[in-house]
MDAnalysis code that builds the backbone (N, CA, C; Angstrom):
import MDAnalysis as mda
import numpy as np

u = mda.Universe.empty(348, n_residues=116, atom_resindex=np.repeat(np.arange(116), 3), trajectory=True)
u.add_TopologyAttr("name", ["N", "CA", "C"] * 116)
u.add_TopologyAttr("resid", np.arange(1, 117))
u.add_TopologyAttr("resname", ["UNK", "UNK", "UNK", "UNK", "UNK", "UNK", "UNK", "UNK", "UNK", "UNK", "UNK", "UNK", "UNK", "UNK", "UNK", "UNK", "UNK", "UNK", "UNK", "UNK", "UNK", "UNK", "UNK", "UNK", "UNK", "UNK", "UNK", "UNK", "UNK", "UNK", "UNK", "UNK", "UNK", "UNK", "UNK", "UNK", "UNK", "UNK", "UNK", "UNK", "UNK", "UNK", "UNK", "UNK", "UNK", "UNK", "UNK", "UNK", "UNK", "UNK", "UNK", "UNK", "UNK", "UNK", "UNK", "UNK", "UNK", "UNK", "UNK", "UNK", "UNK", "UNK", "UNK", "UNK", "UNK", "UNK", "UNK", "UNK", "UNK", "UNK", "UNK", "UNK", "UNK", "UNK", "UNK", "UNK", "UNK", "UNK", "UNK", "UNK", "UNK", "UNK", "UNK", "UNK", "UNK", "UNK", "UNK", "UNK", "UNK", "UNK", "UNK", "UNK", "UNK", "UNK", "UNK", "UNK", "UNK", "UNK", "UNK", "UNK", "UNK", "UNK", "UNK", "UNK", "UNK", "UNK", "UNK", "UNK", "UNK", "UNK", "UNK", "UNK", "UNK", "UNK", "UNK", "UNK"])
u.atoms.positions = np.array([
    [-15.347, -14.638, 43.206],
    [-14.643, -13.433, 43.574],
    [-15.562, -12.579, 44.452],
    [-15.171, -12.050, 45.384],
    [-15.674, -11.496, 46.532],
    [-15.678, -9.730, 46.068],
    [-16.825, -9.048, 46.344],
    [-17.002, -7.840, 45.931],
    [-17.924, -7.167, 47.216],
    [-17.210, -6.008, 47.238],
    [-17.808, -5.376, 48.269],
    [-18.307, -3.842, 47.718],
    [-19.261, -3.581, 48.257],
    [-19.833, -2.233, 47.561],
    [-19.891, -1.133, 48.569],
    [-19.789, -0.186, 48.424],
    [-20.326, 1.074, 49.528],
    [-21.251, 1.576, 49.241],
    [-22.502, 1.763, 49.615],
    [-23.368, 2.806, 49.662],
    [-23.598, 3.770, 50.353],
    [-24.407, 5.213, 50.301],
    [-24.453, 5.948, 51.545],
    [-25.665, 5.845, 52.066],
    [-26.073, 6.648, 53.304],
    [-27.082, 6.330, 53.878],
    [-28.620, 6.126, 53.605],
    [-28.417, 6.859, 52.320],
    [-29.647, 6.913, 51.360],
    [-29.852, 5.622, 50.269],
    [-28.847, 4.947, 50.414],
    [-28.910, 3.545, 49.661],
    [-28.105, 3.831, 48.140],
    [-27.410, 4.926, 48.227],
    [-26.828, 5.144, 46.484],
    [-25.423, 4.376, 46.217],
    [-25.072, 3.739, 45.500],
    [-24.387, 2.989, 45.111],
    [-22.622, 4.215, 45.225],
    [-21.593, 3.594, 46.216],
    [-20.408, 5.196, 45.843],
    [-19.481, 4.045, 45.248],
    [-18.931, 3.181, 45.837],
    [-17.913, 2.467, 45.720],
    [-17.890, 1.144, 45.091],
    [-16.818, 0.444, 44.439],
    [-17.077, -0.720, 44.337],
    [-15.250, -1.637, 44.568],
    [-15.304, -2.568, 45.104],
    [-14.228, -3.230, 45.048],
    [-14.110, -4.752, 45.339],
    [-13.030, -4.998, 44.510],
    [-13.094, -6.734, 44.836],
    [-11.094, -7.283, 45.160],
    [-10.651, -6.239, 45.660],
    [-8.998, -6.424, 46.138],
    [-9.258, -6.859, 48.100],
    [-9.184, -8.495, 47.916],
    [-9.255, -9.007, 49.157],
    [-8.384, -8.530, 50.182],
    [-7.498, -7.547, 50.532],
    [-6.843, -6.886, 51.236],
    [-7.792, -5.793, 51.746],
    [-8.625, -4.647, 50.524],
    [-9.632, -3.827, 50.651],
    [-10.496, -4.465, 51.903],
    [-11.414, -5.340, 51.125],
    [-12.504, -6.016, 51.389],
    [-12.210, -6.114, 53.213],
    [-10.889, -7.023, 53.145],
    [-10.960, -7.408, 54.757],
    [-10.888, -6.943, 55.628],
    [-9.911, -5.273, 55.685],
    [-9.740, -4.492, 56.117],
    [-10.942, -3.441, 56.456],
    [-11.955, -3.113, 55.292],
    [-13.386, -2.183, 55.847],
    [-14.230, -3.048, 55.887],
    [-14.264, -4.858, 56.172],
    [-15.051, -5.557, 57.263],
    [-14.967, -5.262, 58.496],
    [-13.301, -5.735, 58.837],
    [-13.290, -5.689, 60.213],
    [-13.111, -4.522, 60.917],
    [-13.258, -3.236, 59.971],
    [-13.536, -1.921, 60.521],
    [-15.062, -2.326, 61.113],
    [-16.230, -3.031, 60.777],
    [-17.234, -3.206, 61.220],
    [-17.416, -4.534, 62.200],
    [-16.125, -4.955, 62.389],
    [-16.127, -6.442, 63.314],
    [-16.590, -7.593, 62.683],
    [-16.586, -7.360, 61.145],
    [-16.937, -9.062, 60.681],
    [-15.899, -9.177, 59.920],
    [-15.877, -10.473, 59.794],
    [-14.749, -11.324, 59.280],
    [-14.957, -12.163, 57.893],
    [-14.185, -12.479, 56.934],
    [-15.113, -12.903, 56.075],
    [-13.693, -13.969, 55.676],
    [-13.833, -15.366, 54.611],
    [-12.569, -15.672, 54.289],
    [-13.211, -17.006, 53.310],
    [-12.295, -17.958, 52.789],
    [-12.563, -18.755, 51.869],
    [-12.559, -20.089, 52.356],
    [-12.696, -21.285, 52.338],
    [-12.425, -22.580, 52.671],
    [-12.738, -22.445, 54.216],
    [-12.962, -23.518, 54.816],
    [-13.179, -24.052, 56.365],
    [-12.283, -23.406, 56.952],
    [-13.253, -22.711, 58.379],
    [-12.381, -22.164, 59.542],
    [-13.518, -23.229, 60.767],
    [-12.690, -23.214, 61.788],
    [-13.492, -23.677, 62.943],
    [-14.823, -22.902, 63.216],
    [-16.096, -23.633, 63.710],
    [-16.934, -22.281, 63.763],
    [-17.613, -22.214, 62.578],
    [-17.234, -21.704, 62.028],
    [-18.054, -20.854, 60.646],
    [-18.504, -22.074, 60.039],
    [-19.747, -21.885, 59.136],
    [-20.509, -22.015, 58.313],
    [-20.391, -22.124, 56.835],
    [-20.016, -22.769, 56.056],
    [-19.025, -22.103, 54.340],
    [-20.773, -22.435, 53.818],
    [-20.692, -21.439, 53.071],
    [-21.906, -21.367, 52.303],
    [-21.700, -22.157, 50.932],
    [-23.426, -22.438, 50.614],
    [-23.377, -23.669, 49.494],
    [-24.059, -22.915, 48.121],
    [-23.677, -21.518, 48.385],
    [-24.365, -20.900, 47.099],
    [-24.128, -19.224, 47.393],
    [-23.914, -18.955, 46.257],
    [-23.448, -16.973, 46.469],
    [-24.613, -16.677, 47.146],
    [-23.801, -15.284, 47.623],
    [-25.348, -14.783, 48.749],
    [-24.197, -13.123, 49.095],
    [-25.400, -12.283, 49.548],
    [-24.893, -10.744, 49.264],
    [-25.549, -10.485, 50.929],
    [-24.395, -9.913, 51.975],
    [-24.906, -9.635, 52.917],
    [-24.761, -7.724, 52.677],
    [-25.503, -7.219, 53.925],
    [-25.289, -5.885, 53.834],
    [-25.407, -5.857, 55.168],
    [-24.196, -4.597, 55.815],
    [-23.491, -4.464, 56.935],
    [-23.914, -2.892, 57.377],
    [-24.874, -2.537, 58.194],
    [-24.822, -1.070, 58.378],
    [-23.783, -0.069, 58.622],
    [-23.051, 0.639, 58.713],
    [-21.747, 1.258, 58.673],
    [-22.524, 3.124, 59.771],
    [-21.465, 3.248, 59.937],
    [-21.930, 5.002, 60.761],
    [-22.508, 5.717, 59.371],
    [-21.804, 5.573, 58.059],
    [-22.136, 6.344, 57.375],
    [-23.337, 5.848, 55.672],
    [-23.520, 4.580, 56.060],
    [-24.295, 4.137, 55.437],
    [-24.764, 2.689, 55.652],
    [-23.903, 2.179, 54.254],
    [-23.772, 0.607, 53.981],
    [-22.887, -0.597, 53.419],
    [-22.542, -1.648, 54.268],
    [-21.638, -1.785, 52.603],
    [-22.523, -3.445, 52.803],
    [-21.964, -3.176, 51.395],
    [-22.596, -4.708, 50.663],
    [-21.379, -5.880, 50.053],
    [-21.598, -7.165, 50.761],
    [-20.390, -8.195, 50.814],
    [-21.151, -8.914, 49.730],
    [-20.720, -9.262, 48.392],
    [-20.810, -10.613, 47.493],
    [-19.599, -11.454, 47.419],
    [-20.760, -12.651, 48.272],
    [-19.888, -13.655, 48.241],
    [-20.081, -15.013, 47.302],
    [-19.117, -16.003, 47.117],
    [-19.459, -17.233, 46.462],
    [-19.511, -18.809, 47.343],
    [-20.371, -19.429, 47.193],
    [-19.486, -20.369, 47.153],
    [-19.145, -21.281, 47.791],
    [-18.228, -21.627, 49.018],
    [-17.315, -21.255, 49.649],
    [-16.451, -20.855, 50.089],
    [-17.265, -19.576, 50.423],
    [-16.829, -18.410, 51.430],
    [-17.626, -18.652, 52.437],
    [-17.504, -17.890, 53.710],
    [-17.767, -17.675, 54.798],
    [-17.956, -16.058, 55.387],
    [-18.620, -15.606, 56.072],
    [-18.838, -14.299, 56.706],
    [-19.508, -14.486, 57.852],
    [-17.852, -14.046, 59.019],
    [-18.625, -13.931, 60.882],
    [-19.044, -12.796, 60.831],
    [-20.240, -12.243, 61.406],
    [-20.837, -11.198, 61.750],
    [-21.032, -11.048, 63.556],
    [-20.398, -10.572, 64.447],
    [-20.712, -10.306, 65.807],
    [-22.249, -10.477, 66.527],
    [-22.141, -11.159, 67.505],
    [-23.901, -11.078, 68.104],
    [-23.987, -9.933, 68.028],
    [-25.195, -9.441, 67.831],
    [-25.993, -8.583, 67.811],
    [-25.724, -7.694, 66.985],
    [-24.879, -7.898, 66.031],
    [-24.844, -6.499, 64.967],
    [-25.399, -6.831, 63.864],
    [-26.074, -6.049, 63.301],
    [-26.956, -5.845, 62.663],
    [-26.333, -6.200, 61.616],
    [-27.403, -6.970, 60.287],
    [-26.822, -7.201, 59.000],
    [-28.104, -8.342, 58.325],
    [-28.056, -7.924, 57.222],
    [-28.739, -8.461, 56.289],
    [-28.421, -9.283, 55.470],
    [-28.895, -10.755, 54.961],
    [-28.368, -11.654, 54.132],
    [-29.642, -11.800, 52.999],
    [-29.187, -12.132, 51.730],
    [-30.091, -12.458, 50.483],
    [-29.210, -13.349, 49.518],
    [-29.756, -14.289, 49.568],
    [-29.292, -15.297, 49.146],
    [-29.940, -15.303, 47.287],
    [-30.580, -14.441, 47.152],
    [-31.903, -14.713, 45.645],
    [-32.784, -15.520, 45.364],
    [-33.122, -15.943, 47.176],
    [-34.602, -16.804, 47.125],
    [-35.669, -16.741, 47.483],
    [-35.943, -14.700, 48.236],
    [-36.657, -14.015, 49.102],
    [-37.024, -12.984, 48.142],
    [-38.119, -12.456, 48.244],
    [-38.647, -11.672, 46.915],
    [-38.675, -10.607, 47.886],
    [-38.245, -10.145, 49.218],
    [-38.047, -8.433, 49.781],
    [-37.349, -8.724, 50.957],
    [-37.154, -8.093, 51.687],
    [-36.698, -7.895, 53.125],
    [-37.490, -6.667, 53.871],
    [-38.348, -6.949, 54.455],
    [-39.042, -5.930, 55.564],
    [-38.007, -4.913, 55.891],
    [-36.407, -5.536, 56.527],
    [-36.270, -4.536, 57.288],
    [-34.777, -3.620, 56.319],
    [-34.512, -4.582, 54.999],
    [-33.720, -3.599, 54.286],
    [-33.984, -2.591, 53.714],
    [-33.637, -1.550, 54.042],
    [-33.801, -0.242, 53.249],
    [-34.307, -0.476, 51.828],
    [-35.627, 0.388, 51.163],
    [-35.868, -0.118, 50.024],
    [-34.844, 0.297, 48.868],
    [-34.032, 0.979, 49.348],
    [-33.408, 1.523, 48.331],
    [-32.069, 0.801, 47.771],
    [-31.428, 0.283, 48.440],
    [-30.335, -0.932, 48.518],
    [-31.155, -2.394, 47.740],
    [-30.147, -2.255, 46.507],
    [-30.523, -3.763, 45.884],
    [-30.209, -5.158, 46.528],
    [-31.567, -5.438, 46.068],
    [-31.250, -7.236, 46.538],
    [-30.245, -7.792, 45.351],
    [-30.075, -9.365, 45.933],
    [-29.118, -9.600, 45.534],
    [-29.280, -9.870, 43.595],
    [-30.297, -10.230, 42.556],
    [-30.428, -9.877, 41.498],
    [-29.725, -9.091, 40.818],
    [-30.256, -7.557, 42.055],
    [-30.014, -6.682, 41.160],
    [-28.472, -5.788, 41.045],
    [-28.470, -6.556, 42.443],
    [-26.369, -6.213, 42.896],
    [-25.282, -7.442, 41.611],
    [-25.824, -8.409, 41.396],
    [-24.757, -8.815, 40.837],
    [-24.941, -8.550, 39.436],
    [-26.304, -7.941, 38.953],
    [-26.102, -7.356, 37.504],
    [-25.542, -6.199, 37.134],
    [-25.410, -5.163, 38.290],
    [-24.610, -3.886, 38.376],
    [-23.320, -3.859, 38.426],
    [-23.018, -5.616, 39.102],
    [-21.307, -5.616, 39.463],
    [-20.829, -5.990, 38.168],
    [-21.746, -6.893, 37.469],
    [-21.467, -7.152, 35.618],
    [-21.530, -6.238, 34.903],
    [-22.419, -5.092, 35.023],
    [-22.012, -4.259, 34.184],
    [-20.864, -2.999, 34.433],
    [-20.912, -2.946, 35.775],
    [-19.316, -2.188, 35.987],
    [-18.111, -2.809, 35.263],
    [-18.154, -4.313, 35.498],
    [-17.011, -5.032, 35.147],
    [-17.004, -4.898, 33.508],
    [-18.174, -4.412, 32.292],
    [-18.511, -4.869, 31.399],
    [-18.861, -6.047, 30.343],
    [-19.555, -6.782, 31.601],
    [-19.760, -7.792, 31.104],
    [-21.404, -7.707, 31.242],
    [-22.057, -8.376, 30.548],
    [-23.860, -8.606, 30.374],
    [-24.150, -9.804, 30.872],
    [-25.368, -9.396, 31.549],
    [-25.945, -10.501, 32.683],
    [-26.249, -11.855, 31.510],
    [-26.639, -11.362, 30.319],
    [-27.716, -11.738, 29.565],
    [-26.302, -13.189, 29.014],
    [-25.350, -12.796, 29.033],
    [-24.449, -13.962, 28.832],
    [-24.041, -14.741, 29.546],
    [-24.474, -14.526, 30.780],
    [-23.874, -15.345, 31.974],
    [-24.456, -16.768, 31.912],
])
């Protein structure tokens, strides 16, 4: 299940959602595209991975599974963490890697990491 987060410019956690109508709609407010199973082109990923998309007013953060897929435009900016990189130079320190994003999305949901 695909979850997208908002943060603001300071990296604070505002929003959270996982209604694929949401999701696709304040992507391609930023020109990326995101979707499930083989498209021409794209890439389907072989393991969840959490990109983050700069926005005018902050950030948002895409968790994906799987196979899924996410086009991102040349040259626009965006960050990928897959949970096999222990930092990112150029992500804001304040925005969680991916660890610590999908234990926050478990405990919104109320569920514990510790059972997964």
């Amino acid at each position: 299940m695909p979850v997208l987060a908002v943060f603001d410019a300071q990296g604070s956690w505002r929003d959270t959602h996982v209604c694929d109508g949401w999701i696709t709609e304040h992507l391609a407010g930023q020109g990326v595209s995101w979707g499930r199973g083989k498209k021409k082109g794209q890439r389907v990923l072989e393991s969840a991975g959490l990109f983050y998309v700069p926005t005018a007013d902050g950030y948002l953060g895409l968790l994906v599974e799987a196979g899924e897929w996410v086009s991102v435009p040349d040259g626009k900016p965006h960050f990928f963490d897959a949970g096999e990189v222990e930092s990112f130079d150029a992500l804001p320190a304040s925005l969680p890697l991916f660890e610590a994003f999908v234990e926050e999305v478990l405990s919104l949901t109320g569920n514990d990491a510790d059972e997964e």
